[in-house]
Phi, psi and omega in degrees: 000140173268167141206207201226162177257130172288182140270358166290162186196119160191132158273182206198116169326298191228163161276187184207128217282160158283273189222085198300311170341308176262336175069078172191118196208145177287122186211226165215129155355101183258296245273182167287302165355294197270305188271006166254004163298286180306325186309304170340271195311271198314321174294312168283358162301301154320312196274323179335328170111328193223028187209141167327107180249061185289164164279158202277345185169145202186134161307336187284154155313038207255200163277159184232163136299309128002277193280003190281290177318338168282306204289336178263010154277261174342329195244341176248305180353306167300336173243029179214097189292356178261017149261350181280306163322296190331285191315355198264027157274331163355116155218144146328316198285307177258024191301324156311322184271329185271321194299309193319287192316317181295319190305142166267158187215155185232146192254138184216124178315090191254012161067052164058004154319312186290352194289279176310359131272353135275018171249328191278307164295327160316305203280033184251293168334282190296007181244349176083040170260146175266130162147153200224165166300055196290127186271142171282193189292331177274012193298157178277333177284326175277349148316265205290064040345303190296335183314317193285350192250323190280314198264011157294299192292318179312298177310278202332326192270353195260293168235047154321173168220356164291038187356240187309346171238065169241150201214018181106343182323127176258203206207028185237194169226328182237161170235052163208181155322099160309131170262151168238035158283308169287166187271157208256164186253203205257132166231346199249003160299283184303351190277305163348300174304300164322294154354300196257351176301310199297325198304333210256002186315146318274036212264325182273012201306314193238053123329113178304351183266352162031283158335316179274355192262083213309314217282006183275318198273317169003299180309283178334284171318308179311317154308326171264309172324313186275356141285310156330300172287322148346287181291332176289311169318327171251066178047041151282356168332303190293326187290330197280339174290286199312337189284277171348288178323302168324290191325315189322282192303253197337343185260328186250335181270293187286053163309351120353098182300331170289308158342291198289296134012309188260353204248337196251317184295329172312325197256339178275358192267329196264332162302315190220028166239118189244254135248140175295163148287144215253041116276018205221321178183158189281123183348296190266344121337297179309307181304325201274322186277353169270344180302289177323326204254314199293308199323306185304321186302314198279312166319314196260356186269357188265334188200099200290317182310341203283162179262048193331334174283329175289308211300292200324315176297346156264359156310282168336291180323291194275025175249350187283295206302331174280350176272333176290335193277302201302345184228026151074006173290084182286293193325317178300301223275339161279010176247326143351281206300286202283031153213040147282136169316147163238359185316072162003107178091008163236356163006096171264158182233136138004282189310355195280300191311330186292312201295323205301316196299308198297329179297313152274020125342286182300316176301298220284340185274348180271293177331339167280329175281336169293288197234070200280348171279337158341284195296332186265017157278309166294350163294320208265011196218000000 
């Protein structure tokens, strides 16, 4: 099996399935292979120059690579006795290969191809032949990687804990196939992150970031992964991966706050809207009262507290404003932004629409996953 790197540090006893349908679970580095592979990606992250560099240990009172890893010993051991094993392995000397070894990879079934291509480049090497693989994009391992990267992002929106101020973080460190050509992406940020979670556990329990901190999110991700497997078990695989993708492209692409607006309102669009008859109404009228009335309907049957008349009315808003970006009216959408608030402690942003977007997205995708014949009556009517 190949994979791709989370952003968790755990060790992890077995893995732990995703999706037997897709053939993908969360697990740690087994193989040599695999942890000097990760050993790798963290040392040049480390050494780079532009990624978090604690000294590996000091007399002094400062943070360690070292004292984080105690503190995530001490604090978790008692109640997971394979992190106290893990640890009587501990050495200073290989603190790195033990970080490796902690790291979580979300796994993806590739039937031993990739094996047999790294067997095939060994006997290349030894014969002095130069020269590497290229896969297209439909190779079976870069299929099923991007699949692993589109239900990653999927899993991130599902069971993140920053509620309103969640903005895209994702739960991958790369959202493709690490190259170890290219430059690494900030990783020893989260190993940080880990850190001050392990230092205050459990104390640190209803923190919005909660979430990156594995033994808090666990429950969770396992709860959404078997309704993930459910609707994928009744052919919805493709629509909810294709969600995933969208998620993807908003999080690594469209970085661009305008960008991000139409790539996110797309998905609330591709759930639940279906084109009118354009002899009947006018199109982009029509599409905007279903945007508006399924979303708002589905927002609120997800959470009764919401205030269904505010939702429709930032639904409006924000299908106004992705239609001034897609059909190139920049003057409205700058004249928006400039009658936002600025009133100190009420401040408004571009961006608020983006957070408004991820939030209903995740009601309207938990509700499909509650009742996906529900949600595809209102598309279709």
């Amino acid at each position: 099996m190949e994979f791709l790197l989370t952003f968790y540090v755990y060790p992890l006893p077995e893995k732990m399935v995703l999706s037997k349908e897709l053939g993908f679970c969360l697990d740690n580095p087994r193989t040599e292979l695999e942890i000097a592979f990760v050993k790798d990606y963290l040392l040049r992250a480390y050494e780079s120059g532009y990624d978090y560099r604690l000294p590996v240990d000091s007399e002094e009172p400062i943070v360690t690579l070292e004292g984080i890893l105690f503190d995530f010993r001490d604090n978790l051991s008692s109640e997971d006795r394979y992190v106290a094993k893990v640890f009587e392995s501990y050495s200073r000397d290989e603190i790195f290969e033990f970080i490796a070894k902690m790291w979580i990879i979300a796994r993806f079934d590739d039937k031993g191809i990739g094996q047999r291509l790294r067997e095939e480049h060994r006997r290349m090497r030894e014969e002095g032949i130069q020269g590497f693989f290229m896969l297209e994009d439909d190779h079976p391992i870069m299929s099923a990687s991007k699949n692993l990267s589109n239900y990653c992002h999927l899993l991130a929106l599902l069971v993140h804990s920053e509620k309103d101020e969640y903005f895209g973080r994702p739960l991958l460190v790369e959202p493709e196939l690490i190259d170890r050509t290219q430059p690494t992406g900030i990783i020893w940020r989260e190993f940080m992150l880990f850190g001050m979670a392990s230092h205050h556990y459990p104390d640190a329990r209803q923190d919005s970031l909660d979430w990156t901190f594995f033994p808090y999110v666990r429950e969770n991700v396992q709860k959404v992964a078997i309704a993930l497997e459910e609707a994928f078990q009744e052919g919805l695989g493709d629509k909810l991966l294709y969600v995933g993708n969208l998620l993807k492209i908003a999080a690594h692409e469209a970085r661009e706050t305008r960008l991000r607006i139409v790539v996110l309102t797309s998905i609330i669009e591709l759930l639940l809207t279906h084109s009118p008859d354009f002899h009947r109404f006018n199109v982009e009228d029509s599409i905007s009262k279903q945007f508006r009335l399924k979303a708002s309907l589905l927002v609120y049957l997800n959470d009764r507290s919401r205030d269904i008349d505010a939702v429709s009315r930032r639904l409006k808003t924000i299908y106004n404003q992705r239609s001034n970006i897609a059909h190139g009216n920049f003057k409205a959408v700058d004249k928006y932004i400039g009658n936002l608030s600025k009133k100190e402690g009420e401040e408004e942003y571009l961006d608020d629409l983006v957070v408004d977007l991820y939030t209903y997205i995740r009601a309207i995708l938990e509700e499909y996953l509650k009742d996906h014949a529900l949600v595809e009556f209102l598309k279709d009517n």
